[in-house]
C-alpha positions in Angstrom: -85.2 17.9 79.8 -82.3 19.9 81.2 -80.5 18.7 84.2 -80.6 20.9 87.2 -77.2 21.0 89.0 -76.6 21.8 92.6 -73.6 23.4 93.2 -70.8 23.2 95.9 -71.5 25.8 99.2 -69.5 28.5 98.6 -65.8 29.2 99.6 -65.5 32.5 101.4 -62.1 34.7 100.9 -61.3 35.4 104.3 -64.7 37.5 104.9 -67.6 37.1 107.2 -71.0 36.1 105.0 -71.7 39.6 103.8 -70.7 40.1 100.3 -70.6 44.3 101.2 -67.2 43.4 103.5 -65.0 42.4 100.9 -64.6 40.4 97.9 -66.2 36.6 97.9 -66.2 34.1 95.4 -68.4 30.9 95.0 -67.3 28.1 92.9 -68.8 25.3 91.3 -67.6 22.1 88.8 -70.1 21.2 86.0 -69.9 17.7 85.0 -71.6 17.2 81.6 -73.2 13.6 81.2 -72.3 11.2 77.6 -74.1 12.8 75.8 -74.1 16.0 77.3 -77.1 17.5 78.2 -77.8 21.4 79.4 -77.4 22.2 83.0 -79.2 24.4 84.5 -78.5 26.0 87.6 -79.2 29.6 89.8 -77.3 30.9 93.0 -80.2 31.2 95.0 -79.2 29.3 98.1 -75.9 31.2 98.4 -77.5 34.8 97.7 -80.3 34.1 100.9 -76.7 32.8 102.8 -74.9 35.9 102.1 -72.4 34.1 100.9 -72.7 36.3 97.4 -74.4 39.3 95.8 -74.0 40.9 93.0 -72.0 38.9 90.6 -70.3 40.7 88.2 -67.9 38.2 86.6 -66.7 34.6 86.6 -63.5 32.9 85.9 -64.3 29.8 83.5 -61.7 26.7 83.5 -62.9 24.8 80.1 -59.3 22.1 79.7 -61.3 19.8 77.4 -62.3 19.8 74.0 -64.9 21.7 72.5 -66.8 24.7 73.2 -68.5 25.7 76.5 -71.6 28.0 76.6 -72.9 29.5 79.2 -76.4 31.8 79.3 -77.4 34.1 81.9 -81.1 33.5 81.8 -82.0 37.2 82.8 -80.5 39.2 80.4 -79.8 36.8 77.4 -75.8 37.4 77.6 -73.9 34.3 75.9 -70.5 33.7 77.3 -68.6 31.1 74.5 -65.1 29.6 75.7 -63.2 27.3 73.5 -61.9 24.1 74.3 -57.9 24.1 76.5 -59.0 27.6 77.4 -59.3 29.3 80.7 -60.3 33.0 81.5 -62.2 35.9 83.5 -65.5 36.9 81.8 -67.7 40.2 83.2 -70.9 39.2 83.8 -74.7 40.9 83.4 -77.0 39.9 85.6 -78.8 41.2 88.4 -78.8 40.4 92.2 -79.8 37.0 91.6 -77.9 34.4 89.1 -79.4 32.1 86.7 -78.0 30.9 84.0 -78.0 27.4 81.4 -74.7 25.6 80.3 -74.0 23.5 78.0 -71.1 21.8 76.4 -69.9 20.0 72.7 -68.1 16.7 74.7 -69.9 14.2 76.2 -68.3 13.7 79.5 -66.7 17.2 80.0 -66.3 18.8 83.2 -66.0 22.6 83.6 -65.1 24.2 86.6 -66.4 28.1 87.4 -65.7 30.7 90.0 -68.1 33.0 90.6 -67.4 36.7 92.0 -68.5 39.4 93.3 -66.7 42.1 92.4 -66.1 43.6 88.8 -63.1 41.3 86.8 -61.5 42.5 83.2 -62.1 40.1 80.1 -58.9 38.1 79.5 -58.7 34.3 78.0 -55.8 32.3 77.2 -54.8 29.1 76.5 -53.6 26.1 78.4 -50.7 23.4 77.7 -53.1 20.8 77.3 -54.3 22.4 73.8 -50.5 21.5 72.4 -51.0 17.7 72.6 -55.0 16.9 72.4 -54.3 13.4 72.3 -53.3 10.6 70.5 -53.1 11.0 66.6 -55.3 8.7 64.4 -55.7 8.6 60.6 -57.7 6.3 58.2 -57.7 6.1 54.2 -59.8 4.5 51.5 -58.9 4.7 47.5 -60.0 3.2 44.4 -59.0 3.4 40.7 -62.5 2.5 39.5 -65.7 3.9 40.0 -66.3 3.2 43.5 -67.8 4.6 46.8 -65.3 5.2 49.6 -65.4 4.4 53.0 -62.4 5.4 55.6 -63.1 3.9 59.4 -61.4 5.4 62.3 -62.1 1.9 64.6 -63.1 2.3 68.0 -60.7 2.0 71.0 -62.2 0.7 74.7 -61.9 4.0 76.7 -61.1 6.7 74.4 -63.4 8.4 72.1 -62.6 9.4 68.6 -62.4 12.9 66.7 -62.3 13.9 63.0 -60.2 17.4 62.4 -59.5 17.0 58.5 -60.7 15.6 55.7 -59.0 15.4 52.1 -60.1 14.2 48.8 -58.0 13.6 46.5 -58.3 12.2 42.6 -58.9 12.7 38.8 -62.6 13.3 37.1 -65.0 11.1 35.6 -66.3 11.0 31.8 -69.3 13.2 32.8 -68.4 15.4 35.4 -70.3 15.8 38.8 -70.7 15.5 41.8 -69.6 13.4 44.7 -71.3 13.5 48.6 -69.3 13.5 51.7 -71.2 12.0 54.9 -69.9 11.3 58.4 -71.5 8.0 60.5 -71.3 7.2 64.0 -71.1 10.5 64.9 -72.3 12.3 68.1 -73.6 15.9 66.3 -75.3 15.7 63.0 -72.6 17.3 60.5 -72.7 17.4 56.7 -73.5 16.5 53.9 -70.4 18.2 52.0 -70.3 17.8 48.2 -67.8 17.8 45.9 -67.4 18.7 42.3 -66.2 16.6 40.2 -64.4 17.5 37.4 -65.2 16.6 33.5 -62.5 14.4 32.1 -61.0 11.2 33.8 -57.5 12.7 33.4 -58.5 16.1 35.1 -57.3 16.5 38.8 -59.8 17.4 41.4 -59.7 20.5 42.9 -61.1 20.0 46.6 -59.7 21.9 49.0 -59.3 20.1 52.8 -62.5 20.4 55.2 -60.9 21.4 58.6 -63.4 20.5 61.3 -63.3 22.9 64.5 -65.2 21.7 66.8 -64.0 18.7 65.3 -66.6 16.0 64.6 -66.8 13.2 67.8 -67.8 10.0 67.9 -70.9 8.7 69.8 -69.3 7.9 72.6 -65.9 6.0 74.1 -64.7 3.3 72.2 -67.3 4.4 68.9 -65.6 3.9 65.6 -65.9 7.0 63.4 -66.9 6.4 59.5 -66.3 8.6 56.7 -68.0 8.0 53.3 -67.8 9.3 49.7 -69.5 8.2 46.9 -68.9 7.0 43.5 -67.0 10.0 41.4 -68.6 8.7 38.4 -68.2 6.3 35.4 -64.4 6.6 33.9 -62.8 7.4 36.9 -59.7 5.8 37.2 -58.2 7.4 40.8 -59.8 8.7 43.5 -58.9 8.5 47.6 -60.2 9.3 51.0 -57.7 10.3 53.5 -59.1 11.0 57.1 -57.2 12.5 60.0 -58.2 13.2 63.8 -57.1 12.2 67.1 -58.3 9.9 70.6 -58.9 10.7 73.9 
């Protein structure tokens, strides 16, 4: 069931409680649960106050990872920012605002600003997208026919993320085809195949999966598992290199 969220009473910009005698914002922090359910949420209460009409834009302030999406329930418009972004976004609504938000993180917390008065589109990024936290990296090989598994172990407090995964290796006698799956992890993802090629001595040819969103964990302090399987009979080299990050 989606959450419903009552806001903050809303901040006046140095205007009585009419919204037709100047510009007035209202602002509002969404704090997403682990595992992050939708929130859903009108400005009812502040549009009887007076304290806003008319929204026609909203400043969004998303410094985490992962997308947020919000949904203005009245006329379908999706509003998508990415993760370490912050930005203005016109809004269409009418006099009343209602809208559903959700988030990719568990934990997240998203603030908003609502106004009343007509705001041009512009998004950019913040520092924090520069160092999104601290590096982590796991790798499983074999030089028989084995299945692969590479563990990115959990840490109290910080949750784990996958951004890359390579495979690297020579063929099998028969040719094929080898699965890539993904446990422990909070959004169903996968699962990726790769070809395997015929001839033990033949390279593989697998270019790297780049993950963005990248793929979380269940939760703080959740190991994160990758697994491939066997490459086939004759194989004499394969490896499973994994890299992501905590926070």
């Amino acid at each position: 069931m989606p959450l419903q969220y009552n806001p903050q009473i809303a901040v006046a910009l140095g205007k009585p409680s009419n919204a037709e005698q100047g510009p007035r914002v209202v602002t509002q922090t969404l704090a997403f649960a682990s595992p992050p359910v939708p929130i859903v949420d009108d400005l009812a209460l502040e549009g009887m106050d007076n304290a806003i009409n008319n929204v026609q834009a909203v400043w969004v302030d998303n410094n985490n990872e992962g997308t947020f999406t919000i949904t203005l329930l009245q006329t379908s418009q999706v509003i998508r920012v990415p993760g370490f972004t912050q930005g203005f976004y016109p809004v269409l609504t009418n006099e009343s605002v209602n809208y559903s938000a959700k988030h990719d993180v568990s934990g997240a917390s998203v603030y908003l600003a609502w106004y009343d008065n007509p705001v041009e589109f512009v998004q950019w990024a913040t520092q924090t997208a520069a160092a999104p936290g601290v590096p982590v990296s796991a790798t499983a090989q074999s030089s028989t026919n084995t299945a692969l598994t590479a563990t990115i172990p959990g840490t109290p407090g910080r949750t784990n993320f996958i951004t890359q995964v390579i495979v690297q290796g020579l063929g099998s006698t028969a040719g094929g085809d080898a699965t890539l799956t993904f446990s422990n992890n909070f959004t169903a993802i996968g699962p990726f195949h790769i070809a395997i090629p015929l001839g033990a001595g033949v390279p593989i040819n697998c270019p790297s999966f780049n993950f963005s969103p990248p793929i979380q964990a269940q939760g703080p302090g959740s190991s994160l598992i990758a697994q491939l399987t066997a490459p086939g009979a004759g194989n004499v080299e394969i490896a499973l290199n994994v890299i992501g990050y905590q926070v």
